[in-house]
Every structure is written in C-alpha cells, then in structure tokens.
N, C-alpha and C positions, 0 to 999 in steps of 0.2 A: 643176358639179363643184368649180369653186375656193370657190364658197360652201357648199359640204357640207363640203371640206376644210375650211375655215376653223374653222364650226361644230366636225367634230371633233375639231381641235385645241386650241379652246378649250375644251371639256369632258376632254379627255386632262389639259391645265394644272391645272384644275380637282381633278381627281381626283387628280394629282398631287400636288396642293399639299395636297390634305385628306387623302394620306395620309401626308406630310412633318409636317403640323400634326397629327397620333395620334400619331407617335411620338415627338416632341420633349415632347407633350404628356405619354407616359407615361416617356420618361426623367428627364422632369420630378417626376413622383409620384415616381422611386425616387431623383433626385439628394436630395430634399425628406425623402426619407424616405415619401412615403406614408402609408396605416396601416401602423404596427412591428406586424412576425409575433408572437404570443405564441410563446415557448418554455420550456414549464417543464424543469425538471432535478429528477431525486432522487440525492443523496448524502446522505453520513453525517456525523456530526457527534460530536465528542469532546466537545464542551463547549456554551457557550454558540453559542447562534444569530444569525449575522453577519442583517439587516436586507436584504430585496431591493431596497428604498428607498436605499438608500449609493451617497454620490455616485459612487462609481468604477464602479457598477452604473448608474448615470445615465449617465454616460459612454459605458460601451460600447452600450448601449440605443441612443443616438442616433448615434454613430459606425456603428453598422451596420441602425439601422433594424430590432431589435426590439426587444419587450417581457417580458423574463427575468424569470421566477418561480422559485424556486429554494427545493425543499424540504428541508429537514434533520431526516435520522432516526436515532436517538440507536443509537451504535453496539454498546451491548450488547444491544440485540434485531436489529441491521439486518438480517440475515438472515431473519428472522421475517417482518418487515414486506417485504420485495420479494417474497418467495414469497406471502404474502398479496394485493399487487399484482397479481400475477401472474396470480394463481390467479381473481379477480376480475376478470382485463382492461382494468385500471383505472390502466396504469403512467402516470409523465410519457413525453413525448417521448423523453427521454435519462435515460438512469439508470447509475448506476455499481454495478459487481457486483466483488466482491473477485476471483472465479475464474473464467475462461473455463470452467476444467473443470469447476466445479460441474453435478454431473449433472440438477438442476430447469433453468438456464438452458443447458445442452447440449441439452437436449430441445428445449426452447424454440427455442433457435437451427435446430437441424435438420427445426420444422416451420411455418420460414417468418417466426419473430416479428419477425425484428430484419434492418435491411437489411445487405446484404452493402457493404460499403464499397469493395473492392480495386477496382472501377472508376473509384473518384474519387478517391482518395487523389491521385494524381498530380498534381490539380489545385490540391493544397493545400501547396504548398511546404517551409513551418514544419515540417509534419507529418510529412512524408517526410524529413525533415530530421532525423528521432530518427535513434537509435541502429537498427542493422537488428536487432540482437534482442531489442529490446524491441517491435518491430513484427512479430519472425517468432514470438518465444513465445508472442504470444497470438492465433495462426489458429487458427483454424478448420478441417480438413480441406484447407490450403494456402488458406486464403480470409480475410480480415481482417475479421471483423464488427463491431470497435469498435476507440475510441479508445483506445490503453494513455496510462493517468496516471502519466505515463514520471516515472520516478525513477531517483537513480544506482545503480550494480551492489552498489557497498558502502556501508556506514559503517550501515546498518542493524542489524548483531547485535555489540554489546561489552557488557561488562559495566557496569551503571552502580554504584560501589562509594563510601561511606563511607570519605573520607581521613582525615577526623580522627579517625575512630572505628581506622583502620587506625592512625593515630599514637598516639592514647592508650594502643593495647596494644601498640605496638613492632613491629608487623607490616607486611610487603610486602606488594602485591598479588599474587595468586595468578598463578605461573607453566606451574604443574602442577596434579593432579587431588587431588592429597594433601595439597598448598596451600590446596585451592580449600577441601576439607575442614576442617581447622583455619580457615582465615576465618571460616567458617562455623560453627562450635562456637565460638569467640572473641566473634561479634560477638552469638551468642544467651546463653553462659553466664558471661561475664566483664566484664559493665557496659561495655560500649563511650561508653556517652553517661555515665560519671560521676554518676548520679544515685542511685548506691547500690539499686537496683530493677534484679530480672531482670524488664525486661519488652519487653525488645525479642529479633528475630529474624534470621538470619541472613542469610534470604532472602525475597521475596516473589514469588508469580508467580503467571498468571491464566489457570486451569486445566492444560492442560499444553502445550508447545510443542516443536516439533520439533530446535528449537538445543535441544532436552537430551538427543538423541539423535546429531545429526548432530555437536557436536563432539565427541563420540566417534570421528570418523569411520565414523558410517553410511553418508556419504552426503548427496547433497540432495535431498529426495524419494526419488528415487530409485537406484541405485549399480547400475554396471557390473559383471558375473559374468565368470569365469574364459572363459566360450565365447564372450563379447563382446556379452550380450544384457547386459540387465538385470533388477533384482528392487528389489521398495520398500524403501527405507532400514531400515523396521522389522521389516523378516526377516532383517536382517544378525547376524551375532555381535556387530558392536559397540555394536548397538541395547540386546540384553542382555546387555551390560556398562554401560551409560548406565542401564538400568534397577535394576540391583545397586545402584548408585552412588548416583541419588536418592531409592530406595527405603528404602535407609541412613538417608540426610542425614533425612529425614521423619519417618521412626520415630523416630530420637534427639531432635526436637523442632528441627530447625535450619531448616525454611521452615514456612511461615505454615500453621496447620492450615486456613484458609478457602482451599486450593489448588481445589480440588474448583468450588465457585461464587462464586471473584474474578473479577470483570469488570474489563476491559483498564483502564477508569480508575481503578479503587482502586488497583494498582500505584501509580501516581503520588502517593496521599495516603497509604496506606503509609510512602512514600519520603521525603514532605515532610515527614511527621507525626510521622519519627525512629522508625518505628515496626521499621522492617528494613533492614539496611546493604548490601545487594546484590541486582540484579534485571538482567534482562536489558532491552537499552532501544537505540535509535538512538545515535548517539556525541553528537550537538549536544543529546538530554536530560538530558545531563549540567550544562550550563551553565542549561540553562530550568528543570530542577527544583530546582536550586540557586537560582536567585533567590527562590523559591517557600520554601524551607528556611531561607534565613538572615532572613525574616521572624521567624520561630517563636526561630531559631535562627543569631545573625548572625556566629559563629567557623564556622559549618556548611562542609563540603567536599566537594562530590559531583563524580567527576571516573570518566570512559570509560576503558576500559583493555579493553585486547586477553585475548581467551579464552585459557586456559589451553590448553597442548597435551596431547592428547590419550593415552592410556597406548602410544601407539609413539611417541612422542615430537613427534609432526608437528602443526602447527595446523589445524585446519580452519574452514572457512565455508562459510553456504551462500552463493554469488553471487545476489545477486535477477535478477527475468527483467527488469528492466531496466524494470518499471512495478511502481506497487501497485495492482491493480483496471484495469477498462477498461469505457469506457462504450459503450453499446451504445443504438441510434436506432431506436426503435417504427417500426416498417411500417407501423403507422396512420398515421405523418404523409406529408405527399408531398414528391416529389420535389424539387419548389421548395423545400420546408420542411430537406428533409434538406441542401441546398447550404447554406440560408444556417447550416444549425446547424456545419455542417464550417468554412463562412465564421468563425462566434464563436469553434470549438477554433482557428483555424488563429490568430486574430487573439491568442488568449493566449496561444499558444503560445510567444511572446515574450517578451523581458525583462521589455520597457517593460510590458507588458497584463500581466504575470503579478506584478510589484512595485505594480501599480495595484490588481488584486484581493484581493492579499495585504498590503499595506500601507495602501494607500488613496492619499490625494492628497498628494505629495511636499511637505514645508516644512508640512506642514497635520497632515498625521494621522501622518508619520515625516520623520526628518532622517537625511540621508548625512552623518559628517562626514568628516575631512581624509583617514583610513584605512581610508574607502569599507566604514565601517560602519554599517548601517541600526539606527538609533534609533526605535526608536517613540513619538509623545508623548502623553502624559497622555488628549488628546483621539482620538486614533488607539483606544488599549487602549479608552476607553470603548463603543466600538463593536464590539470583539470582532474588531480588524483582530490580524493579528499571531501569529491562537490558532495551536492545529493545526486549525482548522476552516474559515477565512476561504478558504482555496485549496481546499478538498475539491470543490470543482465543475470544477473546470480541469484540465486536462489539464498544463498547465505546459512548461514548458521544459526542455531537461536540461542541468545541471549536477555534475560528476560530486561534488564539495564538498557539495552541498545539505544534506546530513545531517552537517555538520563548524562550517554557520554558523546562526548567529540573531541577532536585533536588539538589539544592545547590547552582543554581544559584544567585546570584546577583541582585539585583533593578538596578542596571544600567546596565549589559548587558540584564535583561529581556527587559526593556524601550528600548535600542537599536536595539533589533531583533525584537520587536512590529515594530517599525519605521519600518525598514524594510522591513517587511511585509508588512505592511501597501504602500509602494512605488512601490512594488513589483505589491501586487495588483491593481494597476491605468493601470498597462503593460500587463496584465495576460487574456490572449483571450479560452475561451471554445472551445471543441473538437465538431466539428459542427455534425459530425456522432455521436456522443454520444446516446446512446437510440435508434436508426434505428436500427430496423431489419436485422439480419442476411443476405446477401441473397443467394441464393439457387450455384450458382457457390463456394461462399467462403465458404460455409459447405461442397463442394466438394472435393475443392484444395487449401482452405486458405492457411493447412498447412504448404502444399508445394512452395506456393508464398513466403510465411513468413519466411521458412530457404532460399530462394535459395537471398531474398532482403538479410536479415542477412549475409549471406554468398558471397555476391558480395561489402557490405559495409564493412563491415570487411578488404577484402581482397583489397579494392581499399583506402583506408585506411593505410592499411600496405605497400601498394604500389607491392602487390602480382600481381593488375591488375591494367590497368587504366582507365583515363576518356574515353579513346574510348570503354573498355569494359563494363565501366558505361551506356552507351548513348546506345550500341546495347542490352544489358540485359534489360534495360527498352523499347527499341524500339520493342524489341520480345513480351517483355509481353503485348504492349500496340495492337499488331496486332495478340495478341492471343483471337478467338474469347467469350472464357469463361471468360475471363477478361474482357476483351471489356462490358461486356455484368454485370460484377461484375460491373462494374464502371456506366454503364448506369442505375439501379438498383439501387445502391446507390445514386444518383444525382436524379433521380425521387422519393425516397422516402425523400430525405432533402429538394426538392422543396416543396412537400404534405406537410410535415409537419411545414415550416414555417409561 
C-alpha cells in the first residue's frame, strides 16, 4: 500500500508539474508576444495615405502583440466602397461607418453582421470612460455595436471666412442672415483679392448640407413638435426659409456653381486657391487652411467665426452626438480576436497612444514646445503624420478643444478658437432622435426617402425646382402611409424615452 502510494504520488508530482510547465509555457508565448493576431481596419482617408509600416504602428504592434493592416478609402466614394464590401462579404475585421443609422448597415447589424459589444465594454476602461452620449447615441436598439470615434460636442460647424478679403472692403463678419448676404455679394462682385478680376465667389460648399438648414433653426436632424413628438428638421418652416435664402444666394451667382458635384475636398482647395472667401468648416480649419493659403498667398487671413443668428434673432447649432462614425467588429472574427481588438481601441483611447498615432514619435516626427504646443517636424509631415487622415483608424480620446487646436498653432489663436467654442457651446442643442431605435418603415425605405430629400434640396437649391415643388415633395411624403407611420414611430419612441 505505502508503495502504491508512493508511486501515486509521484506521478500526481509529475502531472503536476507538466501542467505548471504548459502554462508558464504559454504565458510565456503571450508575455513574448507569441504569433501577433493580424487585424486589419477599413477607414477613410482625406488625403494622402499614412504607411502601416510607421514606427508608431511598430510600436503598438508589439506593445500588444498584433499585426495591423490598415486600409484607407478615399472619402469621396467611401460610401460606395463599404457597401460594395459588404455586399461581397469581403469587410476587414473592423471598419468605420459614418452612421449607425444608415439603413445598408442597420440591416446589417439586425441580421447578425457585426458583434454586439455592451457585454465587454465594461472591461475596457478608456472606453467607458467617453462621454455617456456619445456611447448612448450610437445604439443600437439600447445595445452598443461599435466603437463611437468619440469627438467633442462642438467647434465642428463655424463659418471659415476671408479676413483680409473682409478688410480690403470694409466689412464685419456676418452677424445676421442679411449680413451673411451682402458678404456674400461683396466677396463675389467687388474684387475681394485686389487683382482687378471678377473671378472669385462668395461661397463654396460640397453638395448640400444640413447647417444650411438648421441655422435657420430647423433643427438638428430632427425638431420637437408642439405635442412633444417630433418631425425631420426639413419639414419645418424654417427649413423653407433656409431654402428661400440659399436658393437666392445661387441664382444671383454668390456660391460656387460646382455646388451640385463638390466633393468634401475641393472645399479646401477652393479655399486655399482664393478661389471663394467663405465655407462652412471645423473652427481649428481655419488656422490649417490658412497655412496652406499664405503659401500662394502670404498677407492671406482665414479665420472661424460663429454663424450668424438666425431670422428670430437666436443662434443655433447642431451639437454632434459626441462621435463622428463608429466602428463596428465583423462576426467573422472570434471572440479572442474581438478582445484583443477592443484591447488596441482601449489602448488608443489615450493621450499618450492617440499623439503616437497621430503625431508619431515625440522629438522625432513632432516637438512640444514651452506652451505645450504640438509642432510637427519636417520629417513627421513627410510621412503624412499630422493630416486629417493619420488618426481616421482610432477611436481617440475626448477632448472637448480638439477642434479649437492643431500643430503649430499659437497661444492666442488656440485661446481664441477655445472662446469660441466655448460661445458656441451656450447655442448648441442635441439631436433629440439620437439613440432611438431604427424603426421598421426606415429600415424598409430610409434609403430611398434619404436620396429623393437630397435630391429635391439640391435641386431646389440650384433653382433646378422650386418652392412649389418643395411643398408637394414633402406633401407626398407626409401622406404616404409608411412615412406616416415612420414618423409616428419615431415620436412615440422620443415621448417613451424622455
């Protein structure tokens, strides 16, 4: 018996010890790193394409033990190409979509594509660590299926306007809508740039946008009705008066006739090119496209200024939902795979990871100096650190300034665009549908509600149609019963939920 013991204690040891010796063994593979997980990404890109080779990609790669591919798809088709993805089965792991609501990727989401994240959030600190509404506006049916590429509430919609063009003709920045008007006929018909040539415009803009509606006070998205439901910002009356207004400005020749098919980056060469002295723009494009202008042009002054208020006197903005786009994690990948992808959002969700992605390697590719102003050097820009494209994969940090600073900037235009913002924000009203459920009409024929509104303001706009076909396009939709029915839907689930 004591020699049976014996025996089976030395084989118990044994086994013990060989299976002390697996696991040290495979904590060993993941202290090591192991093989790094591939993870690709799809985002967008404004401009040039940052390198997935860049040291600061090197970095996080082995700090967490995978291997990032990181594709970039040029943002005047991006829509085009993920529904093509899509449609093919062919996405990366993680992809960044502009709109939850978008009814291709609503579909999507409701039949299984993408994982449902609110089980693990909690495990990610960083991340729980946003703002709650920029993690509640973009559920899901009360459920979180991606990462919001959390941005601050404001500084996204001012005006970006020609100072020196505003000095050469004696003019203030527009404070009102009859202001805004005269800028506008001044900077297209009275030589703003001194070169004795009418050839510049007053405005440029790319296709058409909903700040031409809502500082009207439409509205954001969507606006509150007398019974405490709601109705879409562009069935309000102040919608068509916003429409009166730029339907004017366009006829008389005062924004760009290419309004129709400008893609979001011509705006900016436009702007640089002295080509048109006002556009709507982020508040810190003021300072980036100025650097860009006093190349061509080195007395040039492009500077942010708050929207004009609106004809009851009041300003409005729309507040963002507190992200722009949110990235959303294929169900094809597993579960291991989705931890450690939450592991790479959570780890940039920080300062330090998120000035690494977006800068690159501190003293190397940008310099801090004395007033903790991020300088980018020579060697940094070569790499395409710095663009607006280098951070389009991250989710980022929140800082409620972000849109007030950039690299090189100044102490006194930073303090200026702070103010700014900061005024901005007093004006700035939330998207009341924000986080409400889809409902079952607009996952039918959102899409086609959504090009034929696009394509009736457009067109009445360019003066293609007019206010009478304004007034029966909305009159149709409002007595078509799946609308009808969209819109009762939505108003019953904003009463519930107040």
């Amino acid at each position: 018996m004591k020699k049976r013991s014996w025996i089976t204690m030395l084989m118990a040891l044994v086994l013990t010890t060989s299976i002390v010796g697996c696991s040290k063994g495979d904590q060993a593979d993941s202290a090591d790193g192991g093989k790094p997980i591939d993870i690709t990404i799809g985002t967008m890109t404004f401009g040039e394409s940052p390198s997935s080779d860049l040291e600061s990609i090197q970095q996080l790669n082995e700090k967490l033990g995978v291997k990032l591919k990181i594709d970039f798809y040029p943002i005047n088709n991006y829509k085009e190409k993920l529904n093509a993805l899509l449609a093919s089965k062919s996405l990366p792991d993680v992809v960044l979509i502009e709109d939850i609501n978008d009814p291709t990727f609503s579909t999507a989401i409701e039949q299984g594509a993408f994982w449902d994240l609110t089980p693990y959030f909690k495990d990610y600190p960083n991340l729980t660590n946003y703002p709650q509404n920029a993690i509640d506006n973009v559920k899901v049916d009360g459920k979180s299926y991606g990462i919001p590429r959390v941005r601050p509430l404001d500084g996204h919609e001012s005006f970006l306007i020609r100072q020196d063009w505003l000095d050469n003709l004696g003019l203030k920045a527009p404070t009102t809508m009859d202001e805004l008007y005269t800028v506008l006929e001044a900077f297209t018909k009275n030589d703003p740039d001194k070169n004795g040539k009418q050839d510049t415009f007053g405005m440029v803009q790319a296709s058409v946008s909903g700040y031409m509606m809502s500082m009207f006070g439409a509205g954001n998205q969507w606006k509150e009705t007398a019974d405490g439901g709601i109705e879409p910002y562009w069935m309000t009356g102040e919608a068509k008066t916003s429409l009166e207004f730029w339907s004017k400005a366009f006829k008389d020749g005062l924004i760009m006739p290419d309004l129709p098919v400008m893609k979001s980056s011509q705006v900016k060469e436009m702007l640089t090119q002295g080509k048109a002295g006002l556009a709507f723009g982020n508040v810190n494009d003021g300072f980036v496209y100025e650097q860009e202008l006093q190349k061509i042009k080195p007395e040039a002054k492009l500077t942010a200024y708050e929207l004009p208020v609106a004809p009851d006197g009041k300003k409005y903005y729309d507040q963002a939902n507190g992200s722009y786009g949110v990235f959303l994690v294929s169900k094809s990948v597993s579960e291991d795979k989705l931890k450690k992808i939450l592991e790479l959002y959570n780890e940039t969700a920080t300062e330090e990871s998120y000035n690494l992605v977006t800068y690159g390697i501190k003293d190397k590719d940008y310099t801090v100096n004395a007033e903790g102003i991020i300088e980018q050097t020579e060697e940094g820009k070569s790499k395409a650190y710095g663009t607006a494209t280098s951070a389009q994969w991250i989710s980022g940090y929140y800082n409620k300034y972000q849109r007030a600073e950039a690299p090189g900037m100044s102490a006194e235009v930073k303090e200026y665009n702070r103010q700014l913002i900061d005024s901005i924000s007093e004006s700035s009203v939330n998207n009341p549908a924000a986080g409400l459920p889809n409902t079952k009409a607009w996952m039918e024929k959102g899409g086609d509600w959504q090009k034929k509104f696009v394509d009736m303001f457009t067109n009445v706009v360019i003066n293609k149609a007019s206010m009478a076909d304004w007034d029966k396009f909305t009159n149709d939709l409002r007595a078509d019963s799946s609308f009808q029915q969209h819109l009762t839907d939505m108003s019953e689930a904003y009463k519930a939920a107040k």
